[in-house]
C-alpha positions as a Markdown table, in Angstrom:
| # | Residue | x | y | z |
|---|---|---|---|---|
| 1 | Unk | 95.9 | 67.8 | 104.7 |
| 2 | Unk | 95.1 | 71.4 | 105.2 |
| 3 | Unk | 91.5 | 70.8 | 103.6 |
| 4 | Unk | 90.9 | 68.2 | 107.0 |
| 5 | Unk | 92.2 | 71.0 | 108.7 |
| 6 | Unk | 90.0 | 73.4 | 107.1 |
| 7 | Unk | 87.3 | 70.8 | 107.8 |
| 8 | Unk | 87.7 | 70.3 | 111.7 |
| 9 | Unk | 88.0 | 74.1 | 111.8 |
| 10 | Unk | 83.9 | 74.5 | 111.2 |
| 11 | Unk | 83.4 | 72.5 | 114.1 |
| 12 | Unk | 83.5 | 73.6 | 117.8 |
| 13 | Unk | 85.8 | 71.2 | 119.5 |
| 14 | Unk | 82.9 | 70.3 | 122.0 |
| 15 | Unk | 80.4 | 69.0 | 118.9 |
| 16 | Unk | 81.0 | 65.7 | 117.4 |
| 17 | Unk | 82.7 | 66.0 | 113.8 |
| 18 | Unk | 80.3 | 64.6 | 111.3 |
| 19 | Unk | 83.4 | 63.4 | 108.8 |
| 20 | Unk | 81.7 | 62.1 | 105.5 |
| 21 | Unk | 84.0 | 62.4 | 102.3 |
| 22 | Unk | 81.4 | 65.0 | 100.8 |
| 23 | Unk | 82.5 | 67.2 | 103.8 |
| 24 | Unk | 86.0 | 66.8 | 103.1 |
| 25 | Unk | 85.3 | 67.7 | 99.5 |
| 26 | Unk | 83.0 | 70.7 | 100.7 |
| 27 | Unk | 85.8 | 71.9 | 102.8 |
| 28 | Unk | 88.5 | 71.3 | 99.8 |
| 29 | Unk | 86.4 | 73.8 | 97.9 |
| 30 | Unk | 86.2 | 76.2 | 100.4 |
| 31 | Unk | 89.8 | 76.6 | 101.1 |
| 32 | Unk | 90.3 | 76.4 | 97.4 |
| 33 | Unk | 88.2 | 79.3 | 97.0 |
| 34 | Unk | 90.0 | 81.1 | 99.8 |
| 35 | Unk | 93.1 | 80.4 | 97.6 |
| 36 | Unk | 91.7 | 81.8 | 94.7 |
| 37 | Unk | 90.5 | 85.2 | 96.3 |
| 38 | Unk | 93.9 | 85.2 | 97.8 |
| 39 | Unk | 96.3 | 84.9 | 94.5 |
| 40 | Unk | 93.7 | 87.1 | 93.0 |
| 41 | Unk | 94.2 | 89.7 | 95.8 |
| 42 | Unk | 98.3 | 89.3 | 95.2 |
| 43 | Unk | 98.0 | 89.5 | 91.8 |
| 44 | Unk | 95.6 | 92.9 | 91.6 |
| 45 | Unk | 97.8 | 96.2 | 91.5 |
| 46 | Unk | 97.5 | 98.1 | 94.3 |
| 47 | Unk | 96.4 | 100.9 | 92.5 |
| 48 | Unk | 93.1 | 98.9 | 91.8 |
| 49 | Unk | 92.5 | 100.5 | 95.4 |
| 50 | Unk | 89.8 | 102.6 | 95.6 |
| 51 | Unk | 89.0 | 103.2 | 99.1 |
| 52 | Unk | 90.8 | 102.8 | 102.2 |
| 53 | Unk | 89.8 | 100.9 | 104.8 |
| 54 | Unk | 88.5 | 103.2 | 108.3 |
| 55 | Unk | 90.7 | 101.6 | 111.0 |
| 56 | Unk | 87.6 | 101.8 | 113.8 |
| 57 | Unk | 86.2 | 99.0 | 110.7 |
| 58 | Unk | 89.3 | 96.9 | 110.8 |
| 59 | Unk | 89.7 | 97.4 | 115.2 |
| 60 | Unk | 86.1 | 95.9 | 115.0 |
| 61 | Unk | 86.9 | 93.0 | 112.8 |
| 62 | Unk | 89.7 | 92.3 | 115.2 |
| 63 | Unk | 88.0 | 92.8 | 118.2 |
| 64 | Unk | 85.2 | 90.2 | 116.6 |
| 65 | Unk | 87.6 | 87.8 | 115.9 |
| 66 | Unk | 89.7 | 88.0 | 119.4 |
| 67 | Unk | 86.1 | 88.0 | 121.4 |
| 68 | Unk | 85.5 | 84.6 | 119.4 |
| 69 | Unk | 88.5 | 82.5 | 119.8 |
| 70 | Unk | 88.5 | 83.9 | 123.7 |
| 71 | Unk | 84.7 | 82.6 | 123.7 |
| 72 | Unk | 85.7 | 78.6 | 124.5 |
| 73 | Unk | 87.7 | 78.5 | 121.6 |
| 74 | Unk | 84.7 | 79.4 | 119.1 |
| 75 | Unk | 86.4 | 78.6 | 116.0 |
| 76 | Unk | 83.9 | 78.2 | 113.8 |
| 77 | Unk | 83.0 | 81.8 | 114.4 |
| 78 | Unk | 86.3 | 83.1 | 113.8 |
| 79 | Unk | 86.4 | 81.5 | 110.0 |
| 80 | Unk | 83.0 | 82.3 | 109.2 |
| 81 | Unk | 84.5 | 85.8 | 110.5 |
| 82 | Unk | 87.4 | 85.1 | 108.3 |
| 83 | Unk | 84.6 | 85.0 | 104.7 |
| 84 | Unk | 82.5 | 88.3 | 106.3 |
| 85 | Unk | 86.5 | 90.2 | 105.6 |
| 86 | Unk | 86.5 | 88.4 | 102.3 |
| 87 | Unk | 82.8 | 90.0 | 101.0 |
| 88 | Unk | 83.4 | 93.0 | 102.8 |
| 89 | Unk | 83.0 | 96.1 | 100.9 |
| 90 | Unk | 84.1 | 98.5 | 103.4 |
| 91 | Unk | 87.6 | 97.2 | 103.3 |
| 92 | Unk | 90.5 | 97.6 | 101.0 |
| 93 | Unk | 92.4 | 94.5 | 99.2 |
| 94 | Unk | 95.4 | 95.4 | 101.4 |
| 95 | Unk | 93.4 | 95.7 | 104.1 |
| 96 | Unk | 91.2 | 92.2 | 103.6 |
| 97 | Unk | 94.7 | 90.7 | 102.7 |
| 98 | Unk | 96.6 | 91.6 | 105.8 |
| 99 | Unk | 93.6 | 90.5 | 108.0 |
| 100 | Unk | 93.2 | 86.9 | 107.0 |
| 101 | Unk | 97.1 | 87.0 | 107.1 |
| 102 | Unk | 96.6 | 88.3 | 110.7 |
| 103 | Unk | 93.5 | 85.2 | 111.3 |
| 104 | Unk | 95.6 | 83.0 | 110.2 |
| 105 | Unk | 98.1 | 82.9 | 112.4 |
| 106 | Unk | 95.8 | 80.8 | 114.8 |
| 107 | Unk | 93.9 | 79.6 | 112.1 |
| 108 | Unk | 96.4 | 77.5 | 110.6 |
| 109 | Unk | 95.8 | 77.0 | 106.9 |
| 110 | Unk | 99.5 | 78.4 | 106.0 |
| 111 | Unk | 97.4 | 81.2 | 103.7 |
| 112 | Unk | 100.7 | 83.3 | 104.1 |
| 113 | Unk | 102.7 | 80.7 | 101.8 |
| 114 | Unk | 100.5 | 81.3 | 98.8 |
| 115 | Unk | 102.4 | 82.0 | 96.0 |
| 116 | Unk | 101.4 | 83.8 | 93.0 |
| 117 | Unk | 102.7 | 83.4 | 89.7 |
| 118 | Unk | 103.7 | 86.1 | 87.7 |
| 119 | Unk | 101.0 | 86.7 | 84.8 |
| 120 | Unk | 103.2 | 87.1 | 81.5 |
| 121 | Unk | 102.6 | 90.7 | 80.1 |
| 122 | Unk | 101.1 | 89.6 | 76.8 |
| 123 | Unk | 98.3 | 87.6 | 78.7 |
| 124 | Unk | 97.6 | 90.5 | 80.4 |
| 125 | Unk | 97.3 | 92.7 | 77.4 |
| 126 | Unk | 95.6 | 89.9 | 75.6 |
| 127 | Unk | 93.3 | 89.9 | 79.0 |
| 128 | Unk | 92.8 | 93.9 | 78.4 |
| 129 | Unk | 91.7 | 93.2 | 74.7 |
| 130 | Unk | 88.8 | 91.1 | 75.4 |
| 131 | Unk | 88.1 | 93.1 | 78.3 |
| 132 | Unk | 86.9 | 95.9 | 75.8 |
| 133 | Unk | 85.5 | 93.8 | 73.2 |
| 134 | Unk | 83.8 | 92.0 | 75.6 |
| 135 | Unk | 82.1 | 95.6 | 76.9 |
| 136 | Unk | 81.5 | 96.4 | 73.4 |
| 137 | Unk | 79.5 | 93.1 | 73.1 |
| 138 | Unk | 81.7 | 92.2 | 70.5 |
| 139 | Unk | 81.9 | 88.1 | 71.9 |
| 140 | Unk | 83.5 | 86.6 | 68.6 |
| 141 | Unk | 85.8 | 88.9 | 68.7 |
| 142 | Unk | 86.2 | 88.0 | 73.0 |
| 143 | Unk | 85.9 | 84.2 | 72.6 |
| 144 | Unk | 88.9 | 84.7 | 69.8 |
| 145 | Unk | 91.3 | 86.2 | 72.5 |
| 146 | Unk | 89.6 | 83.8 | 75.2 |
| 147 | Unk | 91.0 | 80.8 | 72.7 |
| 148 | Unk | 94.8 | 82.7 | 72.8 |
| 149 | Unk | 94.5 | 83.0 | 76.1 |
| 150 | Unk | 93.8 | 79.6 | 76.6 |
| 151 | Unk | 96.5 | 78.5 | 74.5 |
| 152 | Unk | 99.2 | 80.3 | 76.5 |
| 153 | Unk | 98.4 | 78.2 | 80.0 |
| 154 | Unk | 96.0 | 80.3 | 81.6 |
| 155 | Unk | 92.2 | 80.5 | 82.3 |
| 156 | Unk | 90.1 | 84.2 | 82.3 |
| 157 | Unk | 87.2 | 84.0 | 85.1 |
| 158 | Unk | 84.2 | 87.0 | 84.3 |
| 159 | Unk | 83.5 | 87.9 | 87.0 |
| 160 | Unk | 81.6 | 91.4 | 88.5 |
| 161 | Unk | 85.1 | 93.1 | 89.5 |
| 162 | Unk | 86.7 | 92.3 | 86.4 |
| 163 | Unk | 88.6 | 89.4 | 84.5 |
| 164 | Unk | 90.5 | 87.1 | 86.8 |
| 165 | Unk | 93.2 | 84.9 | 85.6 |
| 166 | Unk | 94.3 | 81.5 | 86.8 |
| 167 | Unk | 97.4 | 79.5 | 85.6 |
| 168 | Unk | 95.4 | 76.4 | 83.7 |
């Protein structure tokens, strides 16, 4: 499975892989939550955009992530690489998309087949209602629409950039 993948990934093929079942579950959650940032990237307009990445940023990122792999194959490197593009700040979602697309070509983990499903337009203007109750610390209110949201198949995640959604 790609989580095994993921797993033997984090370890440099010269060092022993320490395979426990808590590992495999560890690296099942990570790729999961590569996943995640993924769809959410996919499903974000692009006019959510507000920078663009400096190219000398991305060159460097590239540059990191060649200089690893041509290193004796330091894989490890190059995915803990992969999450430094994932936090960055300095880069934009198309930017921070097209980059782990770009990774994972000798990565692997088939990140480009991720599909996305289309978020119904009621959820999303269900989404934007308890958006602005929720600002206006109105949380019965935000738990209501939470509920309806619920109800229609998909899950709302608070999070610091905003509401994510997830099919449930």
């Amino acid at each position: 499975s790609l989580a095994f993948r993921y797993l033997t990934l984090t370890a440099h093929y010269r060092s022993k892989l320490n395979f426990t079942w808590e590992s495999l579950q560890a690296a099942q959650n990570a790729l999961s939550n590569l996943k995640d940032f993924i769809i959410n990237l996919k499903n974000q307009p692009r006019s959510d955009v507000l920078i663009h990445s400096n190219k000398k940023i991305i060159d460097q990122f590239k540059k990191k992530f060649l200089s690893r792999i041509n290193n004796d194959m330091e894989i490890p490197g190059a995915v803990a690489l992969l999450w430094e593009v994932v936090k960055s700040e300095k880069l934009d979602k198309k930017t921070k998309y097209d980059l782990i697309i770009d990774f994972d070509k000798v990565l692997g983990l088939n990140l480009n087949k991720i599909k996305t499903e289309k978020i119904p337009a009621a959820v999303l203007k269900l989404t934007k209602e308890r958006e602005t109750y929720r600002q206006e610390k109105n949380f019965v209110k935000s738990d209501e629409l939470r509920k309806k949201i619920e109800s229609l198949g998909w899950l709302i995640d608070d999070s610091p950039s905003g509401p994510k959604l997830k099919r449930n």
